[in-house]
C-alpha positions as CSV (number, residue, x, y, z in Angstrom):
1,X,0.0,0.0,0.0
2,X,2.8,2.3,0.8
3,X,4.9,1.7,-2.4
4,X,1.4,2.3,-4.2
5,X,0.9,5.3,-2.9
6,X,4.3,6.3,-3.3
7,X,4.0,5.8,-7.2
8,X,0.7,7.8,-7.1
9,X,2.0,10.3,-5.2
10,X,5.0,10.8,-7.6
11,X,3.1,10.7,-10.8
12,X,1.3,13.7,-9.1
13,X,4.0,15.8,-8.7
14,X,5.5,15.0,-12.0
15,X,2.7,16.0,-13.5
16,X,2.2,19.2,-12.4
17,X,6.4,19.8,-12.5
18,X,5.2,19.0,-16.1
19,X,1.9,21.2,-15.9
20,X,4.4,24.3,-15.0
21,X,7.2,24.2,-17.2
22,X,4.6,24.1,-20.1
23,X,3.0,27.0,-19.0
24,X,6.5,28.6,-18.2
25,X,7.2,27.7,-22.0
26,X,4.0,29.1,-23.3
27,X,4.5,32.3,-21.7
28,X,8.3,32.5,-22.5
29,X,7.0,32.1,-26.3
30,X,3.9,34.8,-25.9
31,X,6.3,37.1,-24.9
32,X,9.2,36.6,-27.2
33,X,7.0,37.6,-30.0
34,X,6.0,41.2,-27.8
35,X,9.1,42.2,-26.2
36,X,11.8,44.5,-27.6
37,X,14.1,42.8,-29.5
38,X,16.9,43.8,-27.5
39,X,15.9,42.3,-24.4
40,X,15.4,38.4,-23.1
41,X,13.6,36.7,-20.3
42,X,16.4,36.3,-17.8
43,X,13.7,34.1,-15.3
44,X,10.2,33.0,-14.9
45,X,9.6,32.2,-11.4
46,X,6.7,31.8,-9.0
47,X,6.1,35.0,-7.9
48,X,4.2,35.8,-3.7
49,X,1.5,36.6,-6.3
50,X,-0.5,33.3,-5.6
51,X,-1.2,31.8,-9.7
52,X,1.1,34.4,-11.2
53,X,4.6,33.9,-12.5
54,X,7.0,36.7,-11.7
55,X,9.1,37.3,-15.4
56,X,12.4,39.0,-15.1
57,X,14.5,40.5,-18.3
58,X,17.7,41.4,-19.3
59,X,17.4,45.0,-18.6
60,X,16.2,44.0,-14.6
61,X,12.8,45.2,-15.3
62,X,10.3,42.8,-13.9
63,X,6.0,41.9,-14.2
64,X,4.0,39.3,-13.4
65,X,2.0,37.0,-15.6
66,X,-0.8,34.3,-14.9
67,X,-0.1,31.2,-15.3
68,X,-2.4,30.7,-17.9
69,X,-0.6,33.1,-20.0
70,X,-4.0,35.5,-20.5
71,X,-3.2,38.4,-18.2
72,X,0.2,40.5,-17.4
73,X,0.2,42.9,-14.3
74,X,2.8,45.8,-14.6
75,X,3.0,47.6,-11.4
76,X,3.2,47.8,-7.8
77,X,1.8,45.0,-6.0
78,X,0.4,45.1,-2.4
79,X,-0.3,42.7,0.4
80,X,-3.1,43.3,2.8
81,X,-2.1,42.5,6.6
82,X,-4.0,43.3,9.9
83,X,-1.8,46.4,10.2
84,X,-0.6,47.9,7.2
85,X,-0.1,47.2,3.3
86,X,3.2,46.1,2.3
87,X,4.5,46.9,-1.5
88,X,5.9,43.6,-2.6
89,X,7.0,45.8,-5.6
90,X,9.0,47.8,-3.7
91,X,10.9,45.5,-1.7
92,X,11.9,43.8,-4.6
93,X,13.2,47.2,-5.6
94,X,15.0,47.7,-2.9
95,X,16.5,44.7,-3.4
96,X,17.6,45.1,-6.9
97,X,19.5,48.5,-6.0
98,X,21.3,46.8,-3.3
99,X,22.5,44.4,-5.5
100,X,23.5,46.7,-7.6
101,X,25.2,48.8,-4.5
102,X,27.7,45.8,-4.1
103,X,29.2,46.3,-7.2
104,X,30.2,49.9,-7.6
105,X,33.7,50.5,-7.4
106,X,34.1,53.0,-4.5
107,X,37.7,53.9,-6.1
108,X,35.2,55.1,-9.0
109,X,33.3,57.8,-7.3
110,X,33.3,61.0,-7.0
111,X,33.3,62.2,-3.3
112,X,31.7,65.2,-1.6
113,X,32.2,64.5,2.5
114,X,31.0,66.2,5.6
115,X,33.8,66.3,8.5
116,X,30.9,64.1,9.9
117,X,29.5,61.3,8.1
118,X,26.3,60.6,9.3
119,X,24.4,59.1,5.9
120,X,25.8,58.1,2.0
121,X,23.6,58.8,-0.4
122,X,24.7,57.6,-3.8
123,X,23.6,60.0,-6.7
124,X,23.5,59.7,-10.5
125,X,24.1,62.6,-12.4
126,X,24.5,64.5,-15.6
127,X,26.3,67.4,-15.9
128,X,23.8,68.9,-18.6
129,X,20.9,68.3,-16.4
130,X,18.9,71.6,-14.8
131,X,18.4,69.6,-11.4
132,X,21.6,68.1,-11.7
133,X,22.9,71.5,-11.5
134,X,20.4,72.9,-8.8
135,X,21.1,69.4,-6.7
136,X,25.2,70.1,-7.2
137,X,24.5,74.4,-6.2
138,X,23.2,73.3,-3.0
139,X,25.8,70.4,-1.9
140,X,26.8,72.2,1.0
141,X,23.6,72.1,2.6
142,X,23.6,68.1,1.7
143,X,27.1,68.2,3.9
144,X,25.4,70.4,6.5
145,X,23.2,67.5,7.2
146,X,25.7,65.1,7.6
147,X,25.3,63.8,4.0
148,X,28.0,61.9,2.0
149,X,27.3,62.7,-2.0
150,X,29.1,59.7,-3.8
151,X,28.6,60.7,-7.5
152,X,27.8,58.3,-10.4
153,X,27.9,59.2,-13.9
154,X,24.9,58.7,-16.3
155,X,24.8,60.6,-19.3
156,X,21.4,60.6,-20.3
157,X,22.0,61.5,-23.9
158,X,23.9,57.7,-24.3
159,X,27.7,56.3,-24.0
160,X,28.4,58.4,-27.6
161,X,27.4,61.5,-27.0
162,X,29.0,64.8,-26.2
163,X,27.5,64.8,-22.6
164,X,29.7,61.4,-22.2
165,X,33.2,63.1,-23.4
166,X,32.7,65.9,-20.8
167,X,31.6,63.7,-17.9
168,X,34.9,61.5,-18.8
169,X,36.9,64.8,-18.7
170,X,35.4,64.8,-15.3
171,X,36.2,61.1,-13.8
172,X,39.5,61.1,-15.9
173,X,40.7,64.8,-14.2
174,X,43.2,64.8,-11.4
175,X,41.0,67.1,-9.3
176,X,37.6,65.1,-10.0
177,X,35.2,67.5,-7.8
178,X,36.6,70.5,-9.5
179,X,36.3,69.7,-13.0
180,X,32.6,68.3,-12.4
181,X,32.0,71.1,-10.2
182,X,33.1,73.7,-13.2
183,X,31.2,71.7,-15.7
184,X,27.7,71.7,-13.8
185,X,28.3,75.8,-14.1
186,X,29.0,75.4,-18.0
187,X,32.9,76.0,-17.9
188,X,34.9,74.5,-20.5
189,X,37.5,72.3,-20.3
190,X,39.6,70.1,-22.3
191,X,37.9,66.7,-23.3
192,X,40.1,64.0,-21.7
193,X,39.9,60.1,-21.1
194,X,41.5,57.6,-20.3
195,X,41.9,54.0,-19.1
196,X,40.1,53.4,-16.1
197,X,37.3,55.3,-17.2
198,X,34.4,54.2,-15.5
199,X,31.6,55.7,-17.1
200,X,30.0,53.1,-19.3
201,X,30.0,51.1,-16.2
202,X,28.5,53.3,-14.1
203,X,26.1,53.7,-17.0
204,X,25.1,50.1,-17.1
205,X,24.4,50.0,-13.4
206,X,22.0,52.5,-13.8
207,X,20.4,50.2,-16.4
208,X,20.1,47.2,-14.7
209,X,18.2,49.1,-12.1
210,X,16.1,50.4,-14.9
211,X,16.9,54.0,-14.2
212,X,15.6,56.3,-16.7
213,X,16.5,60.0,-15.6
214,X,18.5,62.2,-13.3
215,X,19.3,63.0,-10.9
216,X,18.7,59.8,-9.3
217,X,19.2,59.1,-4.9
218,X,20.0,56.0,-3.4
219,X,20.1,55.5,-0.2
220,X,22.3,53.1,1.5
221,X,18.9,50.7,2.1
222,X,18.6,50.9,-1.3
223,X,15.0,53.5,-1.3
224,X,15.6,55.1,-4.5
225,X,14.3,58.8,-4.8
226,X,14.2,60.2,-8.4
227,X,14.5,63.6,-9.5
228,X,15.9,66.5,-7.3
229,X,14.5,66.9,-3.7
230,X,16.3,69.5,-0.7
231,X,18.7,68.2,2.1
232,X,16.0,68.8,5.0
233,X,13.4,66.8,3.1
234,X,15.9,64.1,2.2
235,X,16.9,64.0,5.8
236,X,13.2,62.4,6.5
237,X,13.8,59.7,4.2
238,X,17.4,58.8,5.3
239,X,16.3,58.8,9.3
């Protein structure tokens, strides 16, 4: 009776192991034919979302889609607790720029330090950006609060543009916070590069977190704040 059982039990599982990784393979097909050509389904997972497969891409986006390959939520998803909601979206988000935390080269950075250092905040930036420029104006009110500014590049206009050559000037200079400095107020310097230039990898973190614009905060937690906000209100969110 026990072997019986044993064989019925494992003809169960294998048949919904089975069950899955056709459905898995439906929805891998579906969405090859509707995704940008440039991108490809890194995972497809069961997602906390109960009868939905969480899809990730190349690009670290992700979405969830129903097992029976009919619907596709794009979004923020919630749970419902006794006390509070908790964005399942978020957390995953959070975890993603963490990741991404662990592999930036602190030798890469460009620094702006407080005597006392009482949070990092890791910024992307362009030097052509208007709130680039209004965020770098005000950095000694970040450093007032206790805030260490680690700068990341992320030319908006692409790795080939002119926006790239001057931010390499920058991160290739011997006085780094000068020259970005100077070029956030539209001084002109010399194009420079050279080998340890780190900006198409700073670039392609800010990719794979699916960063779109600048400037862009992280917080050592990983809560990512985009666009420009002021040092007392970014204080709330660093507490």
């Amino acid at each position: 009776m026990k072997k019986i059982s044993l064989i019925i039990l494992t003809l169960i599982i294998a048949g919904c192991s089975q069950s899955e990784n056709a459905s898995k393979k439906l929805i891998e097909d579906q969405l090859s034919k509707i995704i940008p050509i440039e991108l490809n389904i890194e995972s497809i997972i069961d997602s906390q979302l109960p009868n939905f497969f969480e899809v990730k891409l190349s690009d670290g986006s992700f979405f969830y889609v129903e097992k029976g390959g009919e619907y596709l939520v794009l979004g923020d998803i919630f749970k419902i607790t006794n006390e509070e909601l908790i964005n399942l979206s978020r957390e995953k988000n959070y975890s993603k720029a963490m990741e991404m935390l662990k592999k930036i080269d602190e030798n890469t950075l460009i620094k702006f330090s407080p005597e006392e250092i009482k949070y990092k905040v890791f910024v992307f930036t362009d030097v052509d950006c208007g709130f680039c420029r209004k965020f770098h104006n005000q950095i000694a009110s970040y450093l007032d609060e206790g805030i260490e500014v680690n700068y990341l590049a992320f030319p908006r206009t692409g790795i080939n543009s002119e926006t790239y050559k001057k931010m390499s000037t920058a991160w290739c200079s011997l006085n780094r916070q000068e020259v970005l400095t100077g070029l956030k107020q539209d001084k002109n310097f010399e194009n420079i590069d050279c080998n340890d230039n780190p900006i198409k990898t700073h670039y392609e973190l800010a990719k794979s977190i699916d960063i779109q614009g600048t400037p862009t905060i992280i917080s050592q937690s990983g809560f990512t704040i985009p666009g420009y906000i002021e040092a007392k209100e970014l204080i709330e969110y660093l507490k």
